[in-house]
C-alpha positions as CSV (number, residue, x, y, z in Angstrom):
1,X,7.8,26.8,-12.2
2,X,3.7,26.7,-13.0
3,X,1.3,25.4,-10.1
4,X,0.1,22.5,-12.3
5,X,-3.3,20.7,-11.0
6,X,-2.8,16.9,-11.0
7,X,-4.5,16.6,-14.2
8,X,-3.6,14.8,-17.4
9,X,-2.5,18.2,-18.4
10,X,0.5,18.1,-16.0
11,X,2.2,14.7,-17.5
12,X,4.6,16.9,-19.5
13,X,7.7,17.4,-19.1
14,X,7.4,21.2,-17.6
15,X,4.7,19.2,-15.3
16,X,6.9,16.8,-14.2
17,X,9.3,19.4,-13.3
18,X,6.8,20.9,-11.0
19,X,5.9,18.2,-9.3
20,X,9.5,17.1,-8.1
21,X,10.4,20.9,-7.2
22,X,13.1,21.8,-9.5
23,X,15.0,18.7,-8.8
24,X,15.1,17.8,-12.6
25,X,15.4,19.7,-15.5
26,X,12.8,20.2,-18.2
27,X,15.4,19.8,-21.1
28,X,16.7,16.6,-19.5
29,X,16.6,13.9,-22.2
30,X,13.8,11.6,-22.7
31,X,11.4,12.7,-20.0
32,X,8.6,13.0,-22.2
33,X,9.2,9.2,-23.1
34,X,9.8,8.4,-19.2
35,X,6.1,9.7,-18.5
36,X,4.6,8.1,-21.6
37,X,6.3,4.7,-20.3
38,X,4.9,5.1,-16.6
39,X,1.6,6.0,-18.2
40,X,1.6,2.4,-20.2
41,X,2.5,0.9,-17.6
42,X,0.1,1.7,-15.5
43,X,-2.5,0.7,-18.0
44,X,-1.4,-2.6,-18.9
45,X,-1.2,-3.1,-15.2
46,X,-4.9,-1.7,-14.6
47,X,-6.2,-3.9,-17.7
48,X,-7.8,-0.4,-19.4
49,X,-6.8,3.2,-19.9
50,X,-8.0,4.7,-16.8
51,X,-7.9,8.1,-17.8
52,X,-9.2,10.7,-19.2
53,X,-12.9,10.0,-20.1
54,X,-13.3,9.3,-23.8
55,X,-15.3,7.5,-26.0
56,X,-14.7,3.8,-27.2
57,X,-15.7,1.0,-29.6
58,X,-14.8,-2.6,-28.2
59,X,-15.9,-6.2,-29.0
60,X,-15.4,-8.8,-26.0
61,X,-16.3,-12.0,-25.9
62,X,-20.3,-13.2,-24.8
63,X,-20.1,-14.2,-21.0
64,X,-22.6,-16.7,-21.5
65,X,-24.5,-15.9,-18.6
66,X,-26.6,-13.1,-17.5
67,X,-23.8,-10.3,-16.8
68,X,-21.8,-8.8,-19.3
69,X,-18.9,-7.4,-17.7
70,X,-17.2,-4.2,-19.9
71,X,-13.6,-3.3,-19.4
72,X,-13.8,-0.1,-17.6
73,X,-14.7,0.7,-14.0
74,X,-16.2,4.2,-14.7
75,X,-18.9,3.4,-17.0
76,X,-20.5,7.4,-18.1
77,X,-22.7,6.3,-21.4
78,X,-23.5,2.9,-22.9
79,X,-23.7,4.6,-26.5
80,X,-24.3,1.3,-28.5
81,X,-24.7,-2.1,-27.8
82,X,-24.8,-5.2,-30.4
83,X,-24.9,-8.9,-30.0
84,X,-23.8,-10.9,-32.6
85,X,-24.2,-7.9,-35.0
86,X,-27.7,-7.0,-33.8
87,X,-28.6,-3.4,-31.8
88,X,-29.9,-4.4,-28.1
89,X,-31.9,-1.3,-27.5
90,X,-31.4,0.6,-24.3
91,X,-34.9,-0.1,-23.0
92,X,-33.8,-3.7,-23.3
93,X,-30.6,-3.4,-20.7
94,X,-29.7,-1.7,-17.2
95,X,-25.8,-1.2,-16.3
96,X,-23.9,0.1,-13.8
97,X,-21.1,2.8,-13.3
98,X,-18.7,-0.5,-12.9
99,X,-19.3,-1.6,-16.6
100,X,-21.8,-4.4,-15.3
101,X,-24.7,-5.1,-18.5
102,X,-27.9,-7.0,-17.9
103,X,-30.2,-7.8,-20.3
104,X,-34.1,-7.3,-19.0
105,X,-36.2,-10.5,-18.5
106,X,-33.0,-12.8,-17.1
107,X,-32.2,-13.1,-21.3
108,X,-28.2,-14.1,-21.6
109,X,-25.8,-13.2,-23.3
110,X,-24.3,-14.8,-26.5
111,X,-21.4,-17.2,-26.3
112,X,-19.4,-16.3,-28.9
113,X,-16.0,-14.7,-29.0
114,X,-16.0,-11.0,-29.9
115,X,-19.8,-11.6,-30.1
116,X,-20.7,-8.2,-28.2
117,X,-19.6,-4.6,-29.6
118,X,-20.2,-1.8,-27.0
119,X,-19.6,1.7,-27.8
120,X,-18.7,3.6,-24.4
121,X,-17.8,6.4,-22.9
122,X,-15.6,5.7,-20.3
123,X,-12.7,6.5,-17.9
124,X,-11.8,9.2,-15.0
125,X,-10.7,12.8,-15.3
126,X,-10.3,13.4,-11.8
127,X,-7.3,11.3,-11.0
128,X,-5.3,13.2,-9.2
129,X,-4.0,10.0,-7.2
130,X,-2.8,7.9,-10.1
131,X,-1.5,11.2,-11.7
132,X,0.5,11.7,-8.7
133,X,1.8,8.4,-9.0
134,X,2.9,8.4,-12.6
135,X,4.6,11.7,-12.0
136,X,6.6,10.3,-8.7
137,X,7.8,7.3,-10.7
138,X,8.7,8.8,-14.1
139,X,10.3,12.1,-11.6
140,X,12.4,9.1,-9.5
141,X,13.8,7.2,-12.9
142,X,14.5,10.5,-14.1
143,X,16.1,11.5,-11.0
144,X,17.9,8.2,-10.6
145,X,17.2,6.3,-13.8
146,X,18.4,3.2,-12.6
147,X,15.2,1.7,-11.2
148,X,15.0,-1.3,-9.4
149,X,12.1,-2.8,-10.9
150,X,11.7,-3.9,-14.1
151,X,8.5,-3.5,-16.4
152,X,8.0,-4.6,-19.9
153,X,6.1,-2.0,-22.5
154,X,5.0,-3.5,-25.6
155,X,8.7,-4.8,-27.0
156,X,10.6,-2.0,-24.8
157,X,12.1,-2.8,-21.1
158,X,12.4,0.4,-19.3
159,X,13.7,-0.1,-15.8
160,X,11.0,2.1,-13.6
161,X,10.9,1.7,-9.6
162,X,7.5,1.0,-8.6
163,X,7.0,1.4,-5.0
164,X,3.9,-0.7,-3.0
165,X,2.2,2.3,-2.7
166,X,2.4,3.1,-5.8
167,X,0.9,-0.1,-7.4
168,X,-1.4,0.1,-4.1
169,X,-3.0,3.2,-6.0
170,X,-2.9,1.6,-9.4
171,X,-4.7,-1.7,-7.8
172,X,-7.6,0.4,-7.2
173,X,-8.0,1.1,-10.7
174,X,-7.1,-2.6,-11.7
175,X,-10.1,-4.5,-13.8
Protein backbone atom coordinates (compact mmCIF):
# COMPACT_ATOMS: atom_id res chain seq x y z
CA UNK A 1 0.00 0.00 0.00
CA UNK A 2 1.55 3.73 -0.85
CA UNK A 3 2.80 5.99 2.15
CA UNK A 4 0.26 8.74 1.43
CA UNK A 5 1.04 12.24 3.12
CA UNK A 6 -2.21 13.53 4.84
CA UNK A 7 -2.95 15.71 2.00
CA UNK A 8 -6.04 16.31 0.01
CA UNK A 9 -4.31 13.96 -2.35
CA UNK A 10 -4.84 10.98 0.04
CA UNK A 11 -8.92 11.28 0.27
CA UNK A 12 -9.15 8.51 -2.36
CA UNK A 13 -10.12 5.44 -2.13
CA UNK A 14 -6.40 3.80 -2.36
CA UNK A 15 -5.77 6.69 0.36
CA UNK A 16 -8.23 5.62 2.57
CA UNK A 17 -7.00 2.22 2.36
CA UNK A 18 -3.73 3.32 3.60
CA UNK A 19 -4.65 5.02 6.28
CA UNK A 20 -6.77 2.18 8.02
CA UNK A 21 -3.83 -0.46 7.28
CA UNK A 22 -5.35 -2.80 4.92
CA UNK A 23 -8.44 -3.25 7.05
CA UNK A 24 -10.67 -2.27 3.98
CA UNK A 25 -10.52 -2.94 0.53
CA UNK A 26 -10.02 -0.44 -2.19
CA UNK A 27 -12.80 -2.05 -4.51
CA UNK A 28 -15.25 -1.96 -1.62
CA UNK A 29 -18.34 -0.27 -2.85
CA UNK A 30 -19.02 3.40 -2.43
CA UNK A 31 -15.95 4.48 -0.65
CA UNK A 32 -15.26 7.23 -2.90
CA UNK A 33 -18.82 8.49 -2.04
CA UNK A 34 -18.13 7.74 1.84
CA UNK A 35 -15.14 10.26 1.73
CA UNK A 36 -16.90 12.85 -0.42
CA UNK A 37 -19.80 12.66 2.30
CA UNK A 38 -17.31 13.05 5.38
CA UNK A 39 -15.69 15.83 3.33
CA UNK A 40 -19.33 17.76 3.15
CA UNK A 41 -19.90 17.24 6.20
CA UNK A 42 -17.19 18.65 7.56
CA UNK A 43 -17.83 21.78 5.64
CA UNK A 44 -21.24 22.49 6.35
CA UNK A 45 -20.20 21.92 9.87
CA UNK A 46 -17.08 24.38 9.57
CA UNK A 47 -19.45 27.01 7.68
CA UNK A 48 -16.66 27.20 4.54
CA UNK A 49 -14.57 24.76 2.58
CA UNK A 50 -11.57 24.62 4.64
CA UNK A 51 -9.41 23.14 2.28
CA UNK A 52 -7.26 23.28 -0.19
CA UNK A 53 -6.39 27.00 -0.90
CA UNK A 54 -8.33 28.29 -3.95
CA UNK A 55 -9.65 31.28 -5.24
CA UNK A 56 -13.23 32.55 -4.66
CA UNK A 57 -15.93 35.12 -5.66
CA UNK A 58 -18.65 35.73 -2.82
CA UNK A 59 -21.20 38.49 -1.95
CA UNK A 60 -22.22 38.70 1.83
CA UNK A 61 -24.31 40.92 3.32
CA UNK A 62 -22.86 44.77 4.58
CA UNK A 63 -22.12 44.45 8.45
CA UNK A 64 -23.10 47.87 8.94
CA UNK A 65 -20.42 48.67 11.08
CA UNK A 66 -16.76 49.08 10.80
CA UNK A 67 -15.70 45.22 10.30
CA UNK A 68 -16.44 43.25 7.52
CA UNK A 69 -16.08 39.75 8.53
CA UNK A 70 -15.38 37.18 5.22
CA UNK A 71 -16.11 33.49 5.50
CA UNK A 72 -12.83 31.98 5.75
CA UNK A 73 -10.25 31.81 8.56
CA UNK A 74 -7.13 31.61 6.31
CA UNK A 75 -7.39 34.72 4.44
CA UNK A 76 -4.01 34.53 1.64
CA UNK A 77 -5.12 37.47 -0.95
CA UNK A 78 -8.00 39.95 -0.92
CA UNK A 79 -8.05 39.99 -4.86
CA UNK A 80 -11.11 42.36 -5.30
CA UNK A 81 -13.30 44.13 -3.22
CA UNK A 82 -16.72 46.07 -4.15
CA UNK A 83 -19.42 47.70 -2.17
CA UNK A 84 -22.53 48.07 -3.62
CA UNK A 85 -20.98 47.48 -7.06
CA UNK A 86 -18.14 49.97 -6.56
CA UNK A 87 -14.11 48.81 -6.42
CA UNK A 88 -12.74 49.80 -2.79
CA UNK A 89 -9.11 49.98 -3.66
CA UNK A 90 -6.57 48.18 -1.58
CA UNK A 91 -4.94 51.31 -0.35
CA UNK A 92 -8.39 52.07 1.10
CA UNK A 93 -8.63 48.72 3.40
CA UNK A 94 -6.30 46.53 5.87
CA UNK A 95 -7.38 42.78 6.72
CA UNK A 96 -6.28 40.11 8.48
CA UNK A 97 -5.33 36.35 7.94
CA UNK A 98 -8.87 35.68 9.83
CA UNK A 99 -10.97 37.32 7.02
CA UNK A 100 -11.45 40.54 9.19
CA UNK A 101 -11.88 43.98 6.50
CA UNK A 102 -11.59 47.48 7.70
CA UNK A 103 -12.12 50.25 5.69
CA UNK A 104 -9.32 53.23 6.44
CA UNK A 105 -10.57 56.51 8.18
CA UNK A 106 -13.31 54.46 10.59
CA UNK A 107 -15.63 54.62 7.05
CA UNK A 108 -18.47 51.64 7.40
CA UNK A 109 -19.58 49.39 5.62
CA UNK A 110 -22.84 49.28 3.50
CA UNK A 111 -26.08 47.81 4.95
CA UNK A 112 -27.36 46.10 2.35
CA UNK A 113 -27.74 42.38 1.71
CA UNK A 114 -25.28 40.84 -0.72
CA UNK A 115 -23.95 44.53 -0.88
CA UNK A 116 -20.16 43.45 -0.62
CA UNK A 117 -18.47 41.07 -3.39
CA UNK A 118 -14.93 39.88 -2.31
CA UNK A 119 -12.85 37.92 -4.60
CA UNK A 120 -10.39 35.78 -2.29
CA UNK A 121 -8.02 33.39 -2.12
CA UNK A 122 -8.56 31.43 0.70
CA UNK A 123 -8.33 28.03 2.60
CA UNK A 124 -5.54 25.60 4.08
CA UNK A 125 -3.36 23.03 2.33
CA UNK A 126 -1.64 21.88 5.26
CA UNK A 127 -4.41 20.07 7.01
CA UNK A 128 -3.18 17.11 7.90
CA UNK A 129 -5.46 17.09 11.24
CA UNK A 130 -8.77 17.45 9.55
CA UNK A 131 -7.52 15.06 6.77
CA UNK A 132 -6.87 12.69 9.38
CA UNK A 133 -10.12 13.06 10.60
CA UNK A 134 -12.13 12.68 7.39
CA UNK A 135 -10.20 9.63 6.62
CA UNK A 136 -10.90 7.88 10.33
CA UNK A 137 -14.55 8.55 9.87
CA UNK A 138 -15.25 7.60 6.18
CA UNK A 139 -12.47 4.32 7.11
CA UNK A 140 -14.84 3.52 10.45
CA UNK A 141 -18.42 3.73 8.31
CA UNK A 142 -16.72 1.79 5.77
CA UNK A 143 -15.44 -0.59 8.24
CA UNK A 144 -18.70 -0.76 10.12
CA UNK A 145 -21.16 1.25 8.04
CA UNK A 146 -23.70 1.44 10.54
CA UNK A 147 -22.69 4.69 12.28
CA UNK A 148 -24.25 5.92 15.19
CA UNK A 149 -24.58 9.40 14.29
CA UNK A 150 -26.50 10.79 11.90
CA UNK A 151 -25.65 13.80 9.54
CA UNK A 152 -27.63 15.31 6.84
CA UNK A 153 -25.82 16.23 3.20
CA UNK A 154 -27.73 18.37 1.03
CA UNK A 155 -31.11 15.91 0.53
CA UNK A 156 -28.91 12.61 1.47
CA UNK A 157 -28.71 11.06 5.17
CA UNK A 158 -25.64 9.07 5.44
CA UNK A 159 -25.25 7.62 8.86
CA UNK A 160 -21.32 8.59 9.75
CA UNK A 161 -19.94 8.20 13.50
CA UNK A 162 -18.47 11.33 14.49
CA UNK A 163 -16.51 10.98 17.54
CA UNK A 164 -15.79 14.32 20.02
CA UNK A 165 -12.51 14.35 18.96
CA UNK A 166 -13.30 14.42 15.79
CA UNK A 167 -15.71 17.45 15.71
CA UNK A 168 -13.13 18.85 18.43
CA UNK A 169 -10.66 19.10 15.27
CA UNK A 170 -13.37 20.34 12.99
CA UNK A 171 -14.49 23.08 15.70
CA UNK A 172 -11.15 24.56 15.19
CA UNK A 173 -11.86 25.23 11.67
CA UNK A 174 -15.58 26.28 12.45
CA UNK A 175 -16.45 30.08 11.25
Amino acid sequence: MPDLALTPDALTPEGLVAHMGGKISASTPGLQGRIDGVVAAMRRRCGWHVFPERQDTMRVDGPGGWVLSLPTLRLVDLVDLRECGIAVGTDEIQWSETGLVKKSGRRQWTTDYRGIEATIVHGFNDCADIIDSILTVAGRTSYRPLGETSIRVGERQTDYEVVASELATWDRYRI
